[in-house]
C-alpha positions in Angstrom: 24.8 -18.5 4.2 25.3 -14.4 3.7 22.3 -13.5 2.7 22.1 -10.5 -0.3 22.0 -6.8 -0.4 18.5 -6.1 -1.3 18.0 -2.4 -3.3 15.0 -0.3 -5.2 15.2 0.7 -8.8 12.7 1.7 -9.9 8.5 3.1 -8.6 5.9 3.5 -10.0 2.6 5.3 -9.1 -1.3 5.1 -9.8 -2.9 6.8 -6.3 -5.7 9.5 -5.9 -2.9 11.7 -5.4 -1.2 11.4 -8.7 -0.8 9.6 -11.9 3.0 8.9 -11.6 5.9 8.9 -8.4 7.1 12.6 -8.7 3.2 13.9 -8.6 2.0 11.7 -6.0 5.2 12.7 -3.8 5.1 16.2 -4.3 1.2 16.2 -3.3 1.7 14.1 -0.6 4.8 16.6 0.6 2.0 19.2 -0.5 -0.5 18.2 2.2 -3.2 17.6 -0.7 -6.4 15.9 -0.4 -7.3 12.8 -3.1 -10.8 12.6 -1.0 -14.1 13.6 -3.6 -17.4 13.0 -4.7 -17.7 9.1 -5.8 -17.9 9.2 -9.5 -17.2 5.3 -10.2 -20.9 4.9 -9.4 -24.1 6.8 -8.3 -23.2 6.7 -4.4 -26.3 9.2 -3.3 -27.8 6.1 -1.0 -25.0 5.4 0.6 -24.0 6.2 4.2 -20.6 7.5 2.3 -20.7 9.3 -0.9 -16.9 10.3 -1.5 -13.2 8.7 -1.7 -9.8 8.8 -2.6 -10.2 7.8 -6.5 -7.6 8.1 -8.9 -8.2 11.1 -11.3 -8.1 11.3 -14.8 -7.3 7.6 -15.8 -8.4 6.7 -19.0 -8.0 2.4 -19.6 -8.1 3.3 -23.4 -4.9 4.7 -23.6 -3.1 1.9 -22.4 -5.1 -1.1 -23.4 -6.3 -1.7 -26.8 -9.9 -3.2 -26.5 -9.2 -6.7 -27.2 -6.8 -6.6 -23.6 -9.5 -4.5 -21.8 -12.2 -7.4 -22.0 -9.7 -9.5 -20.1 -9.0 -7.1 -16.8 -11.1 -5.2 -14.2 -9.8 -2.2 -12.6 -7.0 -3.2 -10.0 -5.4 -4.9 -12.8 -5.6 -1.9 -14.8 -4.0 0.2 -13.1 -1.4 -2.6 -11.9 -0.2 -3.4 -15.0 0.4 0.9 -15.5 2.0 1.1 -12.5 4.4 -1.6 -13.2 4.8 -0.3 -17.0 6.3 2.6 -14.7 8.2 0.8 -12.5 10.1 -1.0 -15.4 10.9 1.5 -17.5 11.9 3.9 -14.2 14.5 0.7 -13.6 15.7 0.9 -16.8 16.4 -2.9 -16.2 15.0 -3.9 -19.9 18.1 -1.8 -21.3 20.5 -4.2 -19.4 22.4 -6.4 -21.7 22.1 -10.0 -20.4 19.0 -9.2 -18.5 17.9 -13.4 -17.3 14.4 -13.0 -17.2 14.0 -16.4 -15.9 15.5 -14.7 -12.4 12.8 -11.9 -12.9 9.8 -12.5 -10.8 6.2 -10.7 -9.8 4.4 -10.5 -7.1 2.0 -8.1 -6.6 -1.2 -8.2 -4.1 -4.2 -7.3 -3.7 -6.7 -7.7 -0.8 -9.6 -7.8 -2.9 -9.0 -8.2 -6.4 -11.6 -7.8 -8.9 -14.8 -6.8 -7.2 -15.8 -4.3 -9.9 -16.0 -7.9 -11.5 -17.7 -9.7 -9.3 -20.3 -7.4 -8.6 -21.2 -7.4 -12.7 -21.4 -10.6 -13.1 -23.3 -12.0 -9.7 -25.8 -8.6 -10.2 -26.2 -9.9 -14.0 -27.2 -13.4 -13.2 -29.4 -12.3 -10.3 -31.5 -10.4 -12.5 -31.4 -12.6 -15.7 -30.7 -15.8 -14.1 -34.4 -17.6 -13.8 -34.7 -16.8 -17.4 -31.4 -17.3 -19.1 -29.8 -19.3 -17.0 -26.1 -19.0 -16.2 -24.7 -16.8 -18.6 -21.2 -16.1 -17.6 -18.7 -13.7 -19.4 -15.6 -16.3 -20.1 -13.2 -13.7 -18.8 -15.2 -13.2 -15.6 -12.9 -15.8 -13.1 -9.5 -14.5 -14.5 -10.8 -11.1 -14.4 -11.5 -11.7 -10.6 -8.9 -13.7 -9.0 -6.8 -11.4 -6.8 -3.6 -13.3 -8.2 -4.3 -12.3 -12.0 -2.2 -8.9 -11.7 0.6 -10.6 -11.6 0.3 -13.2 -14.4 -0.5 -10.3 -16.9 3.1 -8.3 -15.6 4.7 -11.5 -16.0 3.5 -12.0 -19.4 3.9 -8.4 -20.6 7.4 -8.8 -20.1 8.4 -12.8 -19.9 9.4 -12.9 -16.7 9.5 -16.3 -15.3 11.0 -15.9 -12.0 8.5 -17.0 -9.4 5.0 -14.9 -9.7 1.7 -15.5 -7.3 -0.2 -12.8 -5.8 -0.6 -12.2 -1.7 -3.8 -12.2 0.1 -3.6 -10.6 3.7 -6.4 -8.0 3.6 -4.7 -4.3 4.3 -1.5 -5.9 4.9 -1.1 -7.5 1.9 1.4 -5.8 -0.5 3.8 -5.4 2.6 3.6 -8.8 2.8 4.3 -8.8 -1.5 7.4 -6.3 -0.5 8.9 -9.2 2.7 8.3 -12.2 0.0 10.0 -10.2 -3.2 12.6 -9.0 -0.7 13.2 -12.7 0.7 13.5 -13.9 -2.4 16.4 -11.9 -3.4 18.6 -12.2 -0.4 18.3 -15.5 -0.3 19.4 -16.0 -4.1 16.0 -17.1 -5.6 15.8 -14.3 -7.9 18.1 -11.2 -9.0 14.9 -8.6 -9.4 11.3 -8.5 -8.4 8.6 -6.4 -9.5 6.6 -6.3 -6.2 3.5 -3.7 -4.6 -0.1 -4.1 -4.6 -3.2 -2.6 -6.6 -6.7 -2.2 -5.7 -10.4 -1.0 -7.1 -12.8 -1.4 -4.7 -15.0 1.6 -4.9 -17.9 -0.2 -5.9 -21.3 -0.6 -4.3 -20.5 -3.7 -2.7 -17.1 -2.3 -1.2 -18.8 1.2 -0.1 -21.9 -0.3 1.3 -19.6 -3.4 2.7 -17.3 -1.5 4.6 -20.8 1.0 5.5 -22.3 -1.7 6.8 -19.4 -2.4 9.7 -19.3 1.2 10.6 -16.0 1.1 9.4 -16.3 4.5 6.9 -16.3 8.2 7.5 -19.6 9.3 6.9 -18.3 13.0 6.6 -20.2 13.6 3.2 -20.0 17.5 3.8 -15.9 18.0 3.7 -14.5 14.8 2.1 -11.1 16.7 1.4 -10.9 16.4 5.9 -12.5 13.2 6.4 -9.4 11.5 6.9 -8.1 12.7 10.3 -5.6 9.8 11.9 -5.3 11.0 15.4 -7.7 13.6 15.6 -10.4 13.2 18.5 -13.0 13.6 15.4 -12.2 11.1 13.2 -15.0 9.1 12.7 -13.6 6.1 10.4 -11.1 5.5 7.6 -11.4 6.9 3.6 -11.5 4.7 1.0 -9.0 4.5 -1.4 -7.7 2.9 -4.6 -4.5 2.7 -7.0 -1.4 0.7 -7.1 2.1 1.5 -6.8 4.9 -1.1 -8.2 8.6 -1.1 -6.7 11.4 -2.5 -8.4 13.7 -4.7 -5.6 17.2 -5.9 -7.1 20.0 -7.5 -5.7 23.0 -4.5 -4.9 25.6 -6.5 -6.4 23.0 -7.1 -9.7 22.0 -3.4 -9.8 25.5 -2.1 -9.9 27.0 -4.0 -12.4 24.3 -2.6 -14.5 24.6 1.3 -13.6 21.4 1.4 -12.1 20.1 4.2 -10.3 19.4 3.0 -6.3 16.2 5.2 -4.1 17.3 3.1 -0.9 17.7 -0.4 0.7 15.3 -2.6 2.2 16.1 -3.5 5.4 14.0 -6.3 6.9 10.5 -7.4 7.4 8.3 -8.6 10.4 5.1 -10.3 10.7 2.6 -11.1 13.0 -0.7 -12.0 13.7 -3.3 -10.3 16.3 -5.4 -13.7 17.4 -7.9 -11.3 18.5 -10.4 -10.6 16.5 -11.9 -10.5 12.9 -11.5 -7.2 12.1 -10.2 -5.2 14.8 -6.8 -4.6 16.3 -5.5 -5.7 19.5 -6.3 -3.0 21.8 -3.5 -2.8 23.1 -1.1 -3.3 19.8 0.3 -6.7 20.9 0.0 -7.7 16.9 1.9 -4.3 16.1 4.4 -4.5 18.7 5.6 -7.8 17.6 5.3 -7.5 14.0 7.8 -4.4 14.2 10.1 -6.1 16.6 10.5 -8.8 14.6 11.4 -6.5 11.6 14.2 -4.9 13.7 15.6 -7.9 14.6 15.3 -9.1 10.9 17.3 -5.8 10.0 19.9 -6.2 12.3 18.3 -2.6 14.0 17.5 -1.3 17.2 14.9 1.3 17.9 17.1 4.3 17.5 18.2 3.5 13.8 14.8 4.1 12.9 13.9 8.2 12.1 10.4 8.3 10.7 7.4 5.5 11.5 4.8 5.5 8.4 1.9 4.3 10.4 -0.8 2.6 9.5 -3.4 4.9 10.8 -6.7 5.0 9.4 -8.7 7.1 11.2 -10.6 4.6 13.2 -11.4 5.3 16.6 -9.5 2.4 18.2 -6.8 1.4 15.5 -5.0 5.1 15.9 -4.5 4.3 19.7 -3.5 0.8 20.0 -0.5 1.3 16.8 0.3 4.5 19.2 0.5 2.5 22.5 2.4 -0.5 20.5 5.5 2.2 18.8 5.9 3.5 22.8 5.7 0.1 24.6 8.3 -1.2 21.8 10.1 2.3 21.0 10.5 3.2 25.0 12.9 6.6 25.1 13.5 6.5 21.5 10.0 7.1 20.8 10.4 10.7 20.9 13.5 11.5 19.0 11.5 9.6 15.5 8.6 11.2 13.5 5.4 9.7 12.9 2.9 9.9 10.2 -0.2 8.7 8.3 -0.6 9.6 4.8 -3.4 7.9 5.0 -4.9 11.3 5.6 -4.2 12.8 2.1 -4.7 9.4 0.0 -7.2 7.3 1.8 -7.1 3.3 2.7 -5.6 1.5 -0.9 -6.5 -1.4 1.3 -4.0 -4.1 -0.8 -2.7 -1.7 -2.4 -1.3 0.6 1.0 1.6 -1.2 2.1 3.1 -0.4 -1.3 2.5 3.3 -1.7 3.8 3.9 2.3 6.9 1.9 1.3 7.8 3.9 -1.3 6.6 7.3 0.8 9.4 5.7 3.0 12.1 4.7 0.7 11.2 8.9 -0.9 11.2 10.1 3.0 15.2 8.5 3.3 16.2 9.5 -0.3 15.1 13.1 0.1 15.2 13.6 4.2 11.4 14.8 4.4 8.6 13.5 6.4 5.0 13.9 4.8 2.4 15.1 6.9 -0.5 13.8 8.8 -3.0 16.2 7.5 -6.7 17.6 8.8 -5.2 17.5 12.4 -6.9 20.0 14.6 -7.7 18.6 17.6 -6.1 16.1 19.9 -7.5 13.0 21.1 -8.9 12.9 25.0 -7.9 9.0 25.2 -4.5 9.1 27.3 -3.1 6.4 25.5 -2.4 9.0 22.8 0.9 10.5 23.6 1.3 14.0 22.2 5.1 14.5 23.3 5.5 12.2 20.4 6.6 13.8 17.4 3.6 13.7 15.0 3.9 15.6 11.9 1.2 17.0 11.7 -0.2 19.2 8.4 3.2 20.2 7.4 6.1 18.2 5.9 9.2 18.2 8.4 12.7 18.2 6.6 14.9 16.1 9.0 17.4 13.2 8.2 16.0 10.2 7.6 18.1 7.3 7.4 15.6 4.7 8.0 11.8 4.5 7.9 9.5 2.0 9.0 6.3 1.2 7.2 3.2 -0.5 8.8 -0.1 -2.2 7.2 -2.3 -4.4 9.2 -5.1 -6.5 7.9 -8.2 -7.8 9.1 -8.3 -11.3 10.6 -4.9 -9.9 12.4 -2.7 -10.0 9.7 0.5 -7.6 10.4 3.4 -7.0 8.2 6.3 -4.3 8.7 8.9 -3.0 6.2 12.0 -1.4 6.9 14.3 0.6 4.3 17.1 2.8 4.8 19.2 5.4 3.0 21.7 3.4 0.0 24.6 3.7 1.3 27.9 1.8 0.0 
C-alpha cells in the first residue's frame, strides 16, 4: 500500500505570546517573554506567583452566553484556535468539501481543571448541607475529549474525532494520529493540536508541590532558562494552537495554500519513572529514531531540533545526551532550541505550538531562540559545541525540523515536517 502525501493548510494560534500565528511567530522570532504576574487567580501563597497566560482574551466575544455555560477554558480557547485554523485553510470555500472525511482530534493533558476545581471546591463547602449539587454541564465541561466534539459540531465534521491523553506529549501524539489517518486513507483532512488551562490553584500548587516550578517570583520575564546552569524548574503555560493536515493530492486540487509536509512520527515510552525522564534519554533516543525511520530520514536531513526543554534540572541534559548519542557527527551541523523559554510549558497544548514553530522555521528558514541564556551548565553531559540558538533567532535553511514533547509516566512522541516541496 503507498501510503499518502500528508500537508498543512492552515494554523491557528491562542499562546501567551500572541492571539493569532503571525503575532505569536514574530514574538517568538522576537525573543519576547509571555511570563507575568498570575491574574487567573490570587496566587500571593503560592511558591510561584507568575506564568505564561494568554493576554487579552475575552470568551464573550466569541461565545454567546448560552455556549459559555457549556465549556471551561482549554475549550475556549480550542474552539478559537481551530475557528483560525479553518478559515486560514480556506477548506469551507472548497466546492465538494465531504465532511464525513473531515475529522478532529485535539488533546489535552488536563482538560478542564478550571472545572473541576469549581465544582469539587463547591461541594466541599456546601456539601454536608445541600448535598450534591452538581452544575449539569460540569462532566462535559471537564472531560479532556470535549474540545474536540464541540470543533466537530461547529462544523459537521464526522470523520473520526476523540481527544489524546499522554500528559506533555499529548497533542504530538494528536499531530502522529491525524497524520496517520490521512496517509493511510482514513480521512482527506484533520483538524489536529492541543489546548490547555491549567493555571489554577490546583495546577500551580500541584506542580508546586513536586518542585517541578520555577519559583523565580522576582523576574518572571527570565524564569524560563532551558540550559542555563540557573534554571530552577519549568514555566507554566497555557493556549492552544490547531493545525490543518490534508492529504497533498486533496489540497491541490483545491488551490490550497501548503506551510510544509509532515514527515513522520515516533513514539516511545521511558519505563522509568512517573514523572521524570530517563537520565540518560533512552525514551528520547528512541522516540526520535523511530520518527526518522518513519520518515524515510537519516540524521543529516534534519536542520533544526525544537526540543522539549523545560528548564528542569535533569530533563535539559538527558534530551541533550539522547540528540548526540542518536545524532553522532551530525549533531553539530543542526540547531537546537526551546521556545519553551519565551512561552512557558502548554503542557497538552506544547506539542502543537512547537510543531507549528517547526513547520514556520522550514517555511521561512529561521530558527527561534532559546532565550534568558547566560550562563552555561557545569554538568558535562551538556555539550556546548552544539549549535544552540541562543537569545537571537538564526536565519539558516531549514528543510526539516524535528519537534519533541515528552510526558510524564514516560510518554514520548516526535514530529517531523519538512519544507513542501513538489
Amino acid at each position: 500500500m503507498e501510503l499518502k502525501r500528508v500537508v498543512v493548510t492552515g494554523l491557528g494560534a491562542l499562546t501567551p505570546i500572541g492571539n493569532d500565528v503571525e503575532t505569536t511567530w514574530n514574538n517568538a522570532i522576537a525573543g519576547k517573554s509571555g511570563a507575568a504576574p498570575i491574574t487567573h487567580f490570587d496566587a500571593s501563597k503560592f511558591k510561584t506567583q507568575f506564568a505564561c497566560e494568554v493576554k487579552g482574551f475575552n470568551a464573550a466575544d466569541h461565545f454567546d452566553r448560552k455556549k459559555l455555560r457549556q465549556l471551561d477554558l482549554y475549550a475556549q480557547y480550542a474552539i478559537v484556535a481551530a475557528r483560525q485554523a479553518v478559515a486560514d485553510s480556506a477548506m469551507l470555500e472548497a466546492p465538494n468539501l465531504d465532511k464525513d472525511r473531515v475529522g478532529v482530534i485535539v488533546a489535552a493533558g488536563i482538560g478542564g481543571l478550571h472545572t473541576f476545581e469549581e465544582e469539587a471546591g463547591y461541594f466541599a463547602l456546601h456539601g454536608e448541607e445541600q448535598g450534591p449539587k452538581y452544575n449539569p454541564f460540569f462532566i462535559p465541561k471537564m472531560i479532556a475529549d470535549i474540545a474536540s466534539g464541540h470543533i466537530s459540531m461547529e462544523y459537521e465534521f464526522h470523520g473520526p474525532n476523540f481527544g489524546v491523553v499522554s500528559a506533555c506529549a499529548s497533542s504530538n501524539n494528536a499531530i502522529i494520529d491525524a497524520f496517520n489517518l490521512i496517509r493511510l486513507g482514513k480521512a482527506d483532512m484533520m483538524v489536529t493540536g492541543g489546548a490547555e488551562a491549567a493555571i489554577y490553584p490546583a495546577g500551580v500548587g500541584g506542580f508546586n508541590s513536586m518542585h517541578a516550578l520555577s519559583t523565580r517570583n522576582d523576574s518572571p520575564e527570565t524564569a524560563s532558562r532551558p540550559f542555563s546552569a540557573s534554571r530552577d524548574g519549568f514555566v507554566m503555560g497555557e493556549g492552544s494552537v490547531v493545525l490543518i493536515l490534508e492529504e497533498l493530492e486533496h489540497a491541490k486540487a483545491r488551490g490550497a495554500k501548503i506551510y510544509g509536509e509532515i514527515a513522520g512520527g515516533g513514539m516511545s515510552a521511558d519505563a522509568y519513572h512517573l514523572t521524570a525522564t530517563h537520565p540518560e534519554g533512552l525514551g528520547a533516543k528512541l522516540a526520535m529514531k523511530n520518527a526518522l525511520e518513519d520518515a524515510g530520514m537519516t540524521p543529516d536531513d534534519i536542520d533544526y531540533i525544537n526540543v522539549h526543554g523545560t528548564s528542569t534540572p535533569v530533563g535539559d541534559i538527558s534530551e541533550v545526551k539522547a540528540i548526540v548519542d542518536l545524532f553522532g557527527p551530525a549533531s553539530h551541523k543542526l540547531n537546537i532550541s526551546s521556545t519553551k523559554s519565551m512561552t512557558g510549558h502548554l503542557l497538552g497544548a506544547t506539542g502543537a505550538m512547537e510543531a507549528m514553530f517547526s513547520v514556520l522555521a522550514c517555511k521561512n528558514d529561521i530558527v527561534p531562540p532559546t532565550i534568558n541564556h547566560a550562563e552555561g551548565d557545569d554538568d558535562e553531559n551538556i555539550d556546548y559545541t552544539l549549535n544552540f540558538t541562543f537569545n537571537k533567532a538564526q536565519e539558516r535553511p531549514v528543510r526539516a525540523a524535528l519537534s519533541n514533547s515528552f510526558g510524564f509516566g514516560g510518554h514520548n512522541a516526535t514530529v517531523i515536517v519538512k519544507k513542501y516541496e513538489e
